[in-house]
C-alpha positions, 0 to 999 in steps of 0.5 A: 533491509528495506528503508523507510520512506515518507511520501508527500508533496513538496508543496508547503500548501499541500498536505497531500501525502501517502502512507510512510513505510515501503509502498506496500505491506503483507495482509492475510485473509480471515475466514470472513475474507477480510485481509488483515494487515500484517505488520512487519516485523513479525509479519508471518507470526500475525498471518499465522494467528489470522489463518490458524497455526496449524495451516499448510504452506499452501493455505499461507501461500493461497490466503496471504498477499500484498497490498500496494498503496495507490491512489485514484487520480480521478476521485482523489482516493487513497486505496490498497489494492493487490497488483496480483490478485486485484483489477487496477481500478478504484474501487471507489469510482471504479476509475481505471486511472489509478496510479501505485505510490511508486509511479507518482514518485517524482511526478507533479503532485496529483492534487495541488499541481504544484509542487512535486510527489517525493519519497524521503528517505527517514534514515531508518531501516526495517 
């Protein structure tokens, strides 16, 4: 089971931070082409009920994916965005300058500058 981590800067003066969990989380994608997150657990349950019960391995295979939280260094921007299926660009600037959750992890934080992007282990599991 994956832990669960909270992502922020350790800067008192910063309120930077990203969204706690794993770093990225399953979608599925509606008729309209919107990707509705499927949260775990159960995750498989919701894509069913956003695809259709009855739809193929391969409809699943073809309309599910995961998103990873990144963030645009440029315009400051917090984004989802499939590594497998998206362009790694900010779909806000369209800046290439765009890091995962995890390669800001240790770095110095992208907003303040000072203090350091951390994940923090909660102790809980998923």
């Amino acid at each position: 089971m994956p832990q669960i981590f909270d992502f922020h800067c350790t800067n008192p003066d910063c309120a930077f931070e990203m969204p706690s969990g794993w770093g990225y989380y399953m979608y599925a994608i509606a008729d309209d082409g919107e990707r509705i997150h499927c949260p775990h657990p159960g995750e498989m349950g919701r894509a069913r009920d956003v695809i259709g019960e009855d739809a193929s391995q391969e409809e699943i295979d073809r309309r599910t994916g995961f998103n990873t939280y990144c963030f645009c260094i440029h315009c400051e921007a917090q984004v989802d965005l499939d590594l497998d299926r998206d362009e790694k660009a900010c779909p806000e600037c369209q800046s290439n300058a765009v890091k995962t959750i995890d390669g800001l992890v240790d770095e110095q934080c992208p907003v303040c500058g000072e203090g350091t992007f951390v994940a923090e282990d909660t102790g809980a599991i998923a």
